[in-house]
LORO-64403 format. One record per atom (N, C-alpha, C, CB): y negated, z negated, x. Coordinates in steps of 0.02 Angstrom, whole numbers, padded with zeros to 5 digits, always signed. Glycine has a CB too. Example, Ala and Ser with C-alpha at 12.3 -4.5 7.8 and 13.67 -1.06 7.14 Angstrom:
% LORO-64403
+00284-00390+00660+00225-00390+00615+00165-00390+00660+00224-00452+00565+00112-00354+00642+00053-00357+00684-00002-00394+00645+00030-00286+00704
END
This chain:
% LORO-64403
+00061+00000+00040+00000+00000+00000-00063+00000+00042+00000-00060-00046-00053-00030+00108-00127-00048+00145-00147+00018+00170-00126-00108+00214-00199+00050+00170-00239+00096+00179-00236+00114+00274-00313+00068+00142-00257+00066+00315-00236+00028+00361-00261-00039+00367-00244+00058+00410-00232-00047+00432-00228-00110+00441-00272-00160+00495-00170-00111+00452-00325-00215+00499-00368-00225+00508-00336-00252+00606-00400-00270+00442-00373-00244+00666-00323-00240+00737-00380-00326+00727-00333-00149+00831-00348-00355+00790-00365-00419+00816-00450-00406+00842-00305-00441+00881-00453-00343+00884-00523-00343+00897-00564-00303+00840-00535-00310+00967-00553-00321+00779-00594-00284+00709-00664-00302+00722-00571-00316+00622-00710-00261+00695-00784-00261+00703-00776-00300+00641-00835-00188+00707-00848-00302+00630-00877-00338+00586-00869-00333+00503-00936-00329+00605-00877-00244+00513-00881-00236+00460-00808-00212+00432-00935-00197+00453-00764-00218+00459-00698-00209+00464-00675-00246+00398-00669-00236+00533-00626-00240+00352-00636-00273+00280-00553-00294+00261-00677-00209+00216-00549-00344+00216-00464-00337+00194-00472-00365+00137-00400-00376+00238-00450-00343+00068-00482-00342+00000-00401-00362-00012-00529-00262-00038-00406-00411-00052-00359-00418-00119-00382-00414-00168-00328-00468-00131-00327-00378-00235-00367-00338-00289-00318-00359-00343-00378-00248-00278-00315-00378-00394-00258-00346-00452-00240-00290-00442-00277-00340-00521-00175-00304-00446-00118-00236-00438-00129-00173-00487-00033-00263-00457-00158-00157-00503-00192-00110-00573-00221-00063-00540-00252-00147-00629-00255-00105-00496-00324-00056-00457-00298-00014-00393-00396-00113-00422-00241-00022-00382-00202+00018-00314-00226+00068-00278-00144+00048-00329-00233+00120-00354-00264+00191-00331-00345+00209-00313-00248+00236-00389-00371+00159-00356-00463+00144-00328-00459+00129-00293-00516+00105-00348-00434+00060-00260-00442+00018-00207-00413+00071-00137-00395-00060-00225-00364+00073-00141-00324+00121-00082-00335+00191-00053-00263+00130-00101-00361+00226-00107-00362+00293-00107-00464+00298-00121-00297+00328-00180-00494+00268-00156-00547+00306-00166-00596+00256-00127-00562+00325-00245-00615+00187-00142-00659+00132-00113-00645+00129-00051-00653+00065-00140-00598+00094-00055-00586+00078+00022-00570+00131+00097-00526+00037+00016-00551+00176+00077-00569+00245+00124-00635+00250+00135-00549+00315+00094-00672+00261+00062-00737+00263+00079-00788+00223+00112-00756+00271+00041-00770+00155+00078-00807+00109+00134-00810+00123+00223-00770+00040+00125-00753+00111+00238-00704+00131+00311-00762+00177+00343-00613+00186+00296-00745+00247+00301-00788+00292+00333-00850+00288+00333-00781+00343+00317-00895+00265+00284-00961+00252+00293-00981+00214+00358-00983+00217+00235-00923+00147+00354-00956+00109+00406-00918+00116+00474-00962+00034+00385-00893+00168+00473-00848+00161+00540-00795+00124+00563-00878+00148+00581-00766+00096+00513-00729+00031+00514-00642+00035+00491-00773-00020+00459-00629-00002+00496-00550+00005+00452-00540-00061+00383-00471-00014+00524-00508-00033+00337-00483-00046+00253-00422-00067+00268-00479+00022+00195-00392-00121+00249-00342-00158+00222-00339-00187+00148-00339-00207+00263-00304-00144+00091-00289-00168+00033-00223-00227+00022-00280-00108-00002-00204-00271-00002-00170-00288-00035-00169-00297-00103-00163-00321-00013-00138-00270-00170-00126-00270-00228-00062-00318-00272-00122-00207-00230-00061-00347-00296-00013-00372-00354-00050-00416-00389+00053-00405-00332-00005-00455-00436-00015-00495-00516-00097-00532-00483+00073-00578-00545-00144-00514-00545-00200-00581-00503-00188-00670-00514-00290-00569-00542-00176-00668-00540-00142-00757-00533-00114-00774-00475-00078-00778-00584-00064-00714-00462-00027-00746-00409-00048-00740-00350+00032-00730-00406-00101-00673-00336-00125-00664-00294-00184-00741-00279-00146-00591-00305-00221-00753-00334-00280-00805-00314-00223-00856-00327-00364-00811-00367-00173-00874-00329-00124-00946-00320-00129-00926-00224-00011-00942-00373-00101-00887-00190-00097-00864-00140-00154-00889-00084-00094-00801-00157-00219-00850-00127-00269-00869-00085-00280-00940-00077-00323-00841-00105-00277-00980-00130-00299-01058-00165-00275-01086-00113-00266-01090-00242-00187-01068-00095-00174-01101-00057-00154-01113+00018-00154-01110-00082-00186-01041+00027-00213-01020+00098-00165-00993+00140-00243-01077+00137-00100-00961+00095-00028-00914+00126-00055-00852+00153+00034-00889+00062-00121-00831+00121-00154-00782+00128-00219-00789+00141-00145-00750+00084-00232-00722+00161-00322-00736+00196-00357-00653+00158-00326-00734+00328-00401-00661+00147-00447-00590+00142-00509-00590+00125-00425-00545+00096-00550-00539+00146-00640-00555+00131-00652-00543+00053-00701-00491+00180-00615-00518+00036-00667-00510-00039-00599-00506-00106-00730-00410-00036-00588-00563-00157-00545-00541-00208-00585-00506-00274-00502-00605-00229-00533-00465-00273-00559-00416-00342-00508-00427-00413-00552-00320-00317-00544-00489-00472-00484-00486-00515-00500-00462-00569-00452-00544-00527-00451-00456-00622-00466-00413-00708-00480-00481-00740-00383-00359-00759-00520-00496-00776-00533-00563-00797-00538-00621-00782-00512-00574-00823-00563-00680-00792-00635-00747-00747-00543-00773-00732-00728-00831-00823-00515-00777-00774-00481-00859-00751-00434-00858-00687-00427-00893-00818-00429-00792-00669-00386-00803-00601-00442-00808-00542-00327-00732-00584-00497-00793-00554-00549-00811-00495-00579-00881-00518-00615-00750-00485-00559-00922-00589-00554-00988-00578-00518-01024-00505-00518-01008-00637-00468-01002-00499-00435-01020-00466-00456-01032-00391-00393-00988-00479-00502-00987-00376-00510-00994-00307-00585-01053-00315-00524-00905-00262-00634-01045-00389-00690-01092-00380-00654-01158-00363-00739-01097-00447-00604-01177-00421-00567-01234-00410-00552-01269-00341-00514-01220-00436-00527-01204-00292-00496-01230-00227-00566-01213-00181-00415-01183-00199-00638-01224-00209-00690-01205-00164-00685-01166-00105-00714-01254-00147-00681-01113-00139-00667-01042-00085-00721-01009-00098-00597-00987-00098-00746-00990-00163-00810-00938-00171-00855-00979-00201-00800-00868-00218-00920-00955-00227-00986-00966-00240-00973-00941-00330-01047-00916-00181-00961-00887-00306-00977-00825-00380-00938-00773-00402-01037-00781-00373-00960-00736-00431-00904-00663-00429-00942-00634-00478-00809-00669-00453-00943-00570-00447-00973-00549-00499-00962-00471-00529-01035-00563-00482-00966-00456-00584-00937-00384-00630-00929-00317-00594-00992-00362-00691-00895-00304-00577-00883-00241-00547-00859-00181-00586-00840-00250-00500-00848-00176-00633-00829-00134-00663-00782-00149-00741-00801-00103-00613-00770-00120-00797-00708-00149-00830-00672-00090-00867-00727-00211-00884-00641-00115-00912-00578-00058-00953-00568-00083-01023-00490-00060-00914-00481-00048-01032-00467-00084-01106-00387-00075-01106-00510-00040-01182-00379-00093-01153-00292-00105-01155-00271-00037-01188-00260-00181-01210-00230-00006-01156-00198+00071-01169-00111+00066-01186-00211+00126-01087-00094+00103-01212-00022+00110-01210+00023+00183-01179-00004+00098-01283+00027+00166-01097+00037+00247-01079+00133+00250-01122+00032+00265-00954+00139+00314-01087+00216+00318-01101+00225+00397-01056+00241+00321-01203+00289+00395-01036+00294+00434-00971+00323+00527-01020+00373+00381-00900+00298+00567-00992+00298+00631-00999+00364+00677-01008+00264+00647-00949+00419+00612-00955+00462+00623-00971+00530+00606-01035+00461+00619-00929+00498+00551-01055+00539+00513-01102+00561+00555-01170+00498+00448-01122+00616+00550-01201+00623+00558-01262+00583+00571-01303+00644+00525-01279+00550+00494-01312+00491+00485-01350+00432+00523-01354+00473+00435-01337+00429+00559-01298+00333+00578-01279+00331+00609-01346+00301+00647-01198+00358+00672-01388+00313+00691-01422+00295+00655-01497+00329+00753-01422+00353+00597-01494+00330+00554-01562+00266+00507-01526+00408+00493-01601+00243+00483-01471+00195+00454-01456+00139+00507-01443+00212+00411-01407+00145+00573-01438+00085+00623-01440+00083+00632-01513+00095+00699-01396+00106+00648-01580+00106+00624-01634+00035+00583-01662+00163+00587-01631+00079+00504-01619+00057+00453-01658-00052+00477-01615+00119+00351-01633-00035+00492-01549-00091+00494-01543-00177+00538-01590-00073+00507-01487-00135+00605-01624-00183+00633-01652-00164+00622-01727-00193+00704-01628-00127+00558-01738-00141+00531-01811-00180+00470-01813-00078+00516-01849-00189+00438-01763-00265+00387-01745-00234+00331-01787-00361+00419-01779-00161+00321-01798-00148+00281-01853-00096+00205-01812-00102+00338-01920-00075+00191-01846-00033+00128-01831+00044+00150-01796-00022+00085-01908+00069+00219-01814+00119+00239-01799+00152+00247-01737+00117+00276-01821+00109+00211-01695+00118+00206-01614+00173+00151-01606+00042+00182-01571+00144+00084-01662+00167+00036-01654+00255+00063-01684+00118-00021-01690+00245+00086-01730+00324+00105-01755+00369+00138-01690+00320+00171-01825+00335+00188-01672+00363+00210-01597+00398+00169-01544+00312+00231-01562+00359+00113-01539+00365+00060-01478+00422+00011-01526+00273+00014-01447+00419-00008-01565+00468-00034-01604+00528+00009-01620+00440-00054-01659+00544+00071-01600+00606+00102-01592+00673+00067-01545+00585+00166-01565+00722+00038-01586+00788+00011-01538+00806+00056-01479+00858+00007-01583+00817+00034-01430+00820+00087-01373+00780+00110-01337+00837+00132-01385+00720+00105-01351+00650+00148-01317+00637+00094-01242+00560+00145-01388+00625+00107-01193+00614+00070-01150+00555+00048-01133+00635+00089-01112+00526-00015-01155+00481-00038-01143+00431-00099-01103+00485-00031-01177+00400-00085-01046+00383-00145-00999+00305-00156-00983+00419-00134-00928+00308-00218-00963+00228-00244-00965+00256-00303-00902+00189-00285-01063+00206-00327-00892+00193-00351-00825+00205-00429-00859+00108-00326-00783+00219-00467-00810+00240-00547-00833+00148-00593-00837+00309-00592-00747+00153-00611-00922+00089-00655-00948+00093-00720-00880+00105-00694-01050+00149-00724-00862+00128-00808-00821+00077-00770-00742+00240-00872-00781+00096-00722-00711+00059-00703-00676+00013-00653-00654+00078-00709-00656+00002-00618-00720-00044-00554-00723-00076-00543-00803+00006-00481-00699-00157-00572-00787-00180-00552-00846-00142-00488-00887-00248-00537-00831-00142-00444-00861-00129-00386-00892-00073-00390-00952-00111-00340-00840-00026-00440-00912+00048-00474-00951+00026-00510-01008+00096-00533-00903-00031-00548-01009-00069-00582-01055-00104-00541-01112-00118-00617-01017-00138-00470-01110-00190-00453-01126-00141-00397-01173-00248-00436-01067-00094-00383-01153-00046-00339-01186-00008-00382-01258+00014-00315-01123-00007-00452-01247+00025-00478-01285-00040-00505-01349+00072-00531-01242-00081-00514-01327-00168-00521-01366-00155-00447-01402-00261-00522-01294-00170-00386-01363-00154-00321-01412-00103-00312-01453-00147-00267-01381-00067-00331-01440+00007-00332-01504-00001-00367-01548+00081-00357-01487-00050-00442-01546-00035-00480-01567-00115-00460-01625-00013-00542-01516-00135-00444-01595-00207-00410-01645-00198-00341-01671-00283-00401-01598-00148-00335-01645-00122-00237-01690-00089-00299-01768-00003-00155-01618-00072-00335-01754-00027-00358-01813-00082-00365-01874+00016-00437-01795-00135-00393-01858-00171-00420-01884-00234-00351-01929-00192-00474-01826-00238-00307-01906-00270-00254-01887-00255-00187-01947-00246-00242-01810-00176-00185-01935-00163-00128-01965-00093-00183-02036-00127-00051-01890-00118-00246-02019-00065-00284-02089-00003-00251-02057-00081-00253-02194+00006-00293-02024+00101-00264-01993+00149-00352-01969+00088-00192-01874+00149-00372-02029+00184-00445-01974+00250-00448-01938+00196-00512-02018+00231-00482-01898+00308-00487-01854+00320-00420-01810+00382-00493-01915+00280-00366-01813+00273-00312-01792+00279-00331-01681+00192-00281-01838+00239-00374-01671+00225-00395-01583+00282-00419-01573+00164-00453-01556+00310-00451-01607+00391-00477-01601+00460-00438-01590+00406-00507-01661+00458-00400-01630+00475-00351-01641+00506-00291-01581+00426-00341-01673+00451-00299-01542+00419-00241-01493+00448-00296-01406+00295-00227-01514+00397-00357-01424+00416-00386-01356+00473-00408-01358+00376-00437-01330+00504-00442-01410+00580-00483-01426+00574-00542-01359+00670-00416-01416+00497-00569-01386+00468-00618-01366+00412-00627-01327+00501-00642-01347+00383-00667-01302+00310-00652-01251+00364-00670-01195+00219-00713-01258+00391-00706-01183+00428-00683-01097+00478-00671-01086+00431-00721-01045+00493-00603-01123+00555-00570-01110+00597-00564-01036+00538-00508-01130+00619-00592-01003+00646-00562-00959+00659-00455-00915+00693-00596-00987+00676-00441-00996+00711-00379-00962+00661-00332-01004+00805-00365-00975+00585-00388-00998+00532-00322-01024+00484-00328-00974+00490-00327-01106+00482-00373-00945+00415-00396-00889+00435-00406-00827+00375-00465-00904+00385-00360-00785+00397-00362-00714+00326-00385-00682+00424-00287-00687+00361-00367-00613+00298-00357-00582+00260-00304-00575+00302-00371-00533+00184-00312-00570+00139-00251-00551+00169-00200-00522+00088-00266-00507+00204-00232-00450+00186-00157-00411+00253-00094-00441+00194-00173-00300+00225-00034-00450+00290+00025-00473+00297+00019-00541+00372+00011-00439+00259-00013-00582+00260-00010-00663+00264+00076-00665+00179-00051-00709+00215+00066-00651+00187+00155-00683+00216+00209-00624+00075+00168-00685+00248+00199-00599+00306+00244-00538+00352+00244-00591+00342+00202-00449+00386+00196-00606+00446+00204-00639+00408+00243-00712+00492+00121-00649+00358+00230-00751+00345+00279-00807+00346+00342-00771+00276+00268-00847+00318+00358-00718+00322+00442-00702+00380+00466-00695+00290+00466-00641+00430+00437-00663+00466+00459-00648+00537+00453-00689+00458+00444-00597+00510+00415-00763+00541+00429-00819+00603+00375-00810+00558+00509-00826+00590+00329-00784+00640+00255-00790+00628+00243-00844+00630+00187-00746+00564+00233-00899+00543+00180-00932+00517+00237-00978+00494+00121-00896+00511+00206-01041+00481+00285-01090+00397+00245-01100+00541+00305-01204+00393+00179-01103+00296+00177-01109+00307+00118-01063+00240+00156-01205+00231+00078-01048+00215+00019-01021+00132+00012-01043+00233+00018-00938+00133-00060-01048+00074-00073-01054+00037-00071-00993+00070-00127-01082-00031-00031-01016-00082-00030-00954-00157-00036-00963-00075+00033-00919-00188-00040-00920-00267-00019-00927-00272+00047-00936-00312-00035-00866-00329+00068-00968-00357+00123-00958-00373+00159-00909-00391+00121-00978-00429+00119-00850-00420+00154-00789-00348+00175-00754-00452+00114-00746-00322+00113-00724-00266+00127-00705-00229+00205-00726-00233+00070-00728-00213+00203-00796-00168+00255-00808-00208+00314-00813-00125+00245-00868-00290+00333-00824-00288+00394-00813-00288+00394-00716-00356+00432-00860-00302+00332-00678-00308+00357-00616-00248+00397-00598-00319+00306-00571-00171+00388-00643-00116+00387-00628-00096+00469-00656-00081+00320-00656-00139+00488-00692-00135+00557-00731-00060+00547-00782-00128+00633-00665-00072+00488-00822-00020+00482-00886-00040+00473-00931+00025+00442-00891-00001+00511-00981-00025+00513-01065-00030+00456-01101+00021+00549-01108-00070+00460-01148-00072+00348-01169-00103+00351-01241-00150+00275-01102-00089+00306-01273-00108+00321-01372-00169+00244-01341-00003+00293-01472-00233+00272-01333-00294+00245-01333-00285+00203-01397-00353+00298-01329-00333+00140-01399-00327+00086-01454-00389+00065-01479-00293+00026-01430-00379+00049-01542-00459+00040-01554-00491-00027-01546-00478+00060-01625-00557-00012-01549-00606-00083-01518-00583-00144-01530-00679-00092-01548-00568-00145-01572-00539-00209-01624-00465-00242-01591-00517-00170-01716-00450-00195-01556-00361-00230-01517-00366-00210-01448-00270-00187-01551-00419-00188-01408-00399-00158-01355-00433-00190-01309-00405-00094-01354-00478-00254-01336-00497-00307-01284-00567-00262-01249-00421-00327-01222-00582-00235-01263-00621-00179-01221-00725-00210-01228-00597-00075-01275-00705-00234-01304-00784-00257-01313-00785-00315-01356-00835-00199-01347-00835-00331-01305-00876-00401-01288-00917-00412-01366-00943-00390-01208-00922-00369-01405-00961-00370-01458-00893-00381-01535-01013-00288-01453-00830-00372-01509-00781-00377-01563-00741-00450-01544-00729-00304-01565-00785-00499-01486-00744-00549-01490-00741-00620-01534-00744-00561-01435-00795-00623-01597-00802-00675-01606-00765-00644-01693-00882-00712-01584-00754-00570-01706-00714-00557-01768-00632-00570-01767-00727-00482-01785-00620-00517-01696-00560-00506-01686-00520-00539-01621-00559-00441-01689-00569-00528-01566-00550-00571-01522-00524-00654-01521-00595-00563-01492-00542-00671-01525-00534-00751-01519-00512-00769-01587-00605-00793-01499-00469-00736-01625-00435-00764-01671-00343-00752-01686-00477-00742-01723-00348-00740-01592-00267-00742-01588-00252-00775-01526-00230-00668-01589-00201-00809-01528-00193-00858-01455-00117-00855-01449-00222-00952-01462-00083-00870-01397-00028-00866-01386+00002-00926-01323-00022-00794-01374+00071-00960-01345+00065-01003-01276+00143-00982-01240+00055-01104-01294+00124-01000-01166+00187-00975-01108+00209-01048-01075+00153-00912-01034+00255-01041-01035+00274-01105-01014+00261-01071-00938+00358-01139-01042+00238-01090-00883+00217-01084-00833+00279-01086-00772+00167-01129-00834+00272-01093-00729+00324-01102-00674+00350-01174-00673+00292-01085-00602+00319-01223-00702+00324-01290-00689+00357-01308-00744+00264-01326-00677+00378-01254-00803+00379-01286-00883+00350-01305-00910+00402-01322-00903+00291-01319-00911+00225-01334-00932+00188-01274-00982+00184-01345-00864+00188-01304-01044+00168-01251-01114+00079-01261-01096+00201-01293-01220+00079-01201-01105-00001-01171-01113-00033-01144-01149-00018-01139-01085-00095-01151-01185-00106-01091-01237-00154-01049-01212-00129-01112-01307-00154-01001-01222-00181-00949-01195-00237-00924-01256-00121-00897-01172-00308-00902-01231-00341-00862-01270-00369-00812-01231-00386-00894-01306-00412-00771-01269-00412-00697-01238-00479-00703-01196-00414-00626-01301-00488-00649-01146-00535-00634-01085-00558-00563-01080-00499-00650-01018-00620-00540-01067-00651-00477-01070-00625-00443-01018-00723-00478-01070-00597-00396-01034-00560-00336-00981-00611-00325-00918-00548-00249-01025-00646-00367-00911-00701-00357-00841-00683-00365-00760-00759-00413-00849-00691-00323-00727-00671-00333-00640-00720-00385-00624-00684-00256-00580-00677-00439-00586-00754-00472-00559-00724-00469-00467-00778-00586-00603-00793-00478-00443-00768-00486-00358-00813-00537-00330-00778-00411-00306-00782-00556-00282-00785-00630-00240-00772-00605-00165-00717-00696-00266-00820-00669-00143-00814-00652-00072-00789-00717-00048-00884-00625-00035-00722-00714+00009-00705-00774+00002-00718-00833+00067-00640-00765-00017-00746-00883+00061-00754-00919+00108-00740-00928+00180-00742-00949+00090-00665-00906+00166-00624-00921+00217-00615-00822+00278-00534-00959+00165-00672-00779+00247-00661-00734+00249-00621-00725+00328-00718-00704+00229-00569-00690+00348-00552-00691+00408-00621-00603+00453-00444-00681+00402-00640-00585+00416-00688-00537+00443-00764-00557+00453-00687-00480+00401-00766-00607+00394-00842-00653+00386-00871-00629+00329-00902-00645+00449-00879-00679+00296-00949-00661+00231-00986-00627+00212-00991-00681+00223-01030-00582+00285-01071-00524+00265-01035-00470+00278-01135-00519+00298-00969-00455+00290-00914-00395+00278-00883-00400+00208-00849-00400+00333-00884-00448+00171-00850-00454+00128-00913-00426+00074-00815-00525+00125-00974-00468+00090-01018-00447+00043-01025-00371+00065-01087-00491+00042-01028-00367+00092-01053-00283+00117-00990-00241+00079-01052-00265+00226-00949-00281+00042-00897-00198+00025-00908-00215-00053-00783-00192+00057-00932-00282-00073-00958-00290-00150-01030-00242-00164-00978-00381-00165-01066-00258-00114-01127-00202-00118-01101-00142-00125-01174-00197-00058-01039-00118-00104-01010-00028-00095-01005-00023-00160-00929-00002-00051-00954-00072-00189-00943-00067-00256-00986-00062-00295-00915-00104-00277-01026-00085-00286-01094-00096-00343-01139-00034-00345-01149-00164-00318-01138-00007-00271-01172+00053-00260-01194+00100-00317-01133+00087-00220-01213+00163-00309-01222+00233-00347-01153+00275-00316-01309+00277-00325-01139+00254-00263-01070+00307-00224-01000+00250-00258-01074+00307-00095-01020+00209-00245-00966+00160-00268-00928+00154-00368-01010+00082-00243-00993+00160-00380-00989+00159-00469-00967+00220-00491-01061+00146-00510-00987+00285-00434-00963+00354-00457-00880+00355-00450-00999+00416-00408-00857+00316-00392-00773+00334-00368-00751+00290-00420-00739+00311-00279-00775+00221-00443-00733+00199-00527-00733+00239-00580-00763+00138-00566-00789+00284-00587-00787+00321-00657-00732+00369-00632-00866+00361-00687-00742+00404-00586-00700+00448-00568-00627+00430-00597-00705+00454-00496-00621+00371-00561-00530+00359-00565-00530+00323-00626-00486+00306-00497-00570+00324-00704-00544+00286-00754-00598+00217-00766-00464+00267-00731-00629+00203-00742-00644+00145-00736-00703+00141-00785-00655+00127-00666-00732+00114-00825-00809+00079-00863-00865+00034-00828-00788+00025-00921-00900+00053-00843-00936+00020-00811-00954-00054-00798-00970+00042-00825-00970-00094-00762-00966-00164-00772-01002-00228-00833-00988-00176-00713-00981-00246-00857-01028-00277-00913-01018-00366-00910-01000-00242-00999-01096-00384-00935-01091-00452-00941-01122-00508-00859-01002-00458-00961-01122-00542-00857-01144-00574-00790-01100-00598-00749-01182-00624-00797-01148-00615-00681-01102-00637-00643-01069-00716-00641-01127-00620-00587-01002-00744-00623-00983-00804-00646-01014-00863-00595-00902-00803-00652-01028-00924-00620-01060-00963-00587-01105-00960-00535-01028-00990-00575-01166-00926-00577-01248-00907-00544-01245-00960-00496-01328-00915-00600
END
C-alpha cells in the first residue's frame, strides 16, 4: 500500500500519513504522490479500519505525522490519549451500495438503480447473494452501513428489512476488514459491499446511490432522520455500546508524536486543503469538506 517509504535520513518535509482504509486510492495514488513531488520529498501511506488504526496510534505501536479519519469519534481517540490539538474537515461523502460488474445480480441492481425505488433493498435481501461490509467494532464505515439499513427501514416502511440483509449487526461471515473489500467486488468474489461514495467511484464500480435521508451524507437531515436510529455492539472487551450516527466528514490531525515533526505534518494538511489538493478529492469521488474544525 505505501507509496514509498520514509529512509532514516528523511528531510523535513518527508511525510507518513495514516488514513481510513477507504481512502487508499486518494491517499496512495493521487495526494500523496503529489505532495512528494511538489516538495521533493518521499510519501508513506498506511490505510485500514479508523478505530483501529487511532487504537494503534493511542497506544503508540505506531507512529505517523498526520491521521486522516471518516468521522470525529475515532480521532476522539487520539484527543483522549493527548496526541493532537484539533482536526480538521478535509473533505466528505455518503453511504453507497456498490455491487461488482461481475455478479449475477448486476443487472437486477442496475434495475433497481433507474427505478430510484426501494428495490435495491429487495436485491440485497436475495438468499445467496454475497454480501460484505467492514466490521462496526472497528471501522466507522461498518457502523454507518448498519445506520443506512437501519434508516432504509424506516424510510421506505420495510421492517425487519436490515435484519434481514445483515442476519445481524456482527455477522461474522459478512464483515471484514477494510483492506481488499472492493478487490474482491471487482474481481467478482462478492456480488455488492457497502461503501462510500468516493471510494467506489475512485474504484470505477457500479453502486445504487441513496437518498439524503439514509445515506448519512447531510448535516441538514440529521435532527429528522439521522439521530433517530441507534444501534448497540459489544466491543473487544464484551462490553455493550450504543452507537449513534456521525457526519460522513474526513477530518485530519497532526500528530504530536509526529516522527517527521509537526510542520511536515501540517504542511500535507495545508496540501489537502489546497486548490491542487481539493481538485485530486473531487477528482477521485470525494465532496467537499463541511462543518468545522474539532476542538478549536
Amino acid at each position: 500500500m505505501p507509496s514509498a517509504i520514509c529512509s532514516a535520513s528523511a528531510l523535513a518535509s518527508d511525510i507518513h500519513v495514516t488514513y481510513a482504509g477507504s481512502m487508499g486510492k486518494v491517499m496512495d495514488e493521487s495526494l500523496g504522490p503529489a505532495f512528494a513531488k511538489a516538495n521533493n520529498s518521499t510519501y508513506q501511506g498506511q490505510g485500514q479500519g479508523a478505530y483501529g488504526m487511532a487504537r494503534l496510534l493511542a497506544s503508540k505501536k505506531i507512529t505517523a505525522d498526520v491521521f486522516v479519519s471518516v468521522t470525529p469519534r475515532p480521532v476522539q481517540i487520539l484527543k483522549d490519549a493527548a496526541l493532537i490539538d484539533q482536526a480538521v474537515p478535509v473533505a466528505s461523502t455518503s453511504m453507497v451500495i456498490a455491487y461488482s460488474p461481475k455478479s449475477p445480480y448486476a443487472q437486477k441492481f442496475a434495475t433497481a438503480v433507474k427505478a430510484g425505488d426501494a428495490s435495491w433493498l429487495d436485491v440485497l435481501a436475495t438468499p445467496g447473494l454475497k454480501f460484505v461490509r467492514t466490521d462496526p467494532v472497528n471501522d466507522p464505515k461498518g457502523q454507518s452501513i448498519v445506520f443506512t439499513l437501519l434508516l432504509a427501514e424506516k424510510y421506505y416502511n420495510r421492517p425487519d428489512v436490515a435484519d434481514k440483509i445483515m442476519g445481524g449487526v456482527q455477522n461474522p461471515k459478512q464483515t471484514h476488514l477494510e483492506g481488499g473489500l472492493l478487490a474482491r467486488l471487482e474481481n467478482g468474489q462478492v456480488d455488492a459491499a457497502a461503501g462510500y461514495e468516493s471510494e467506489v467511484i475512485s474504484a470505477h464500480l457500479p453502486y445504487v446511490a441513496l437518498p439524503d435521508e439514509i445515506n448519512l451524507s447531510n448535516p441538514a437531515q440529521a435532527k429528522k432522520w439521522y439521530d433517530t436510529v441507534t444501534f448497540t455492539i459489544k466491543d473487544s472487551k464484551g462490553e455493550e455500546k450504543t452507537l449513534h450516527t456521525q457526519p460522513l466528514v474526513y477530518y485530519a490531525a497532526v500528530l504530536k508524536n509526529a516522527p517527521n515533526g509537526e510542520k511536515a505534518g501540517q504542511a500535507f494538511i495545508d496540501f489537502m486543503l489546497s486548490k491542487v489538493g481539493q481538485a485530486l478529492y473531487k477528482q477521485n469521488g470525494y465532496a467537499a469538506p463541511k462543518g468545522d474544525a474539532l476542538y478549536p
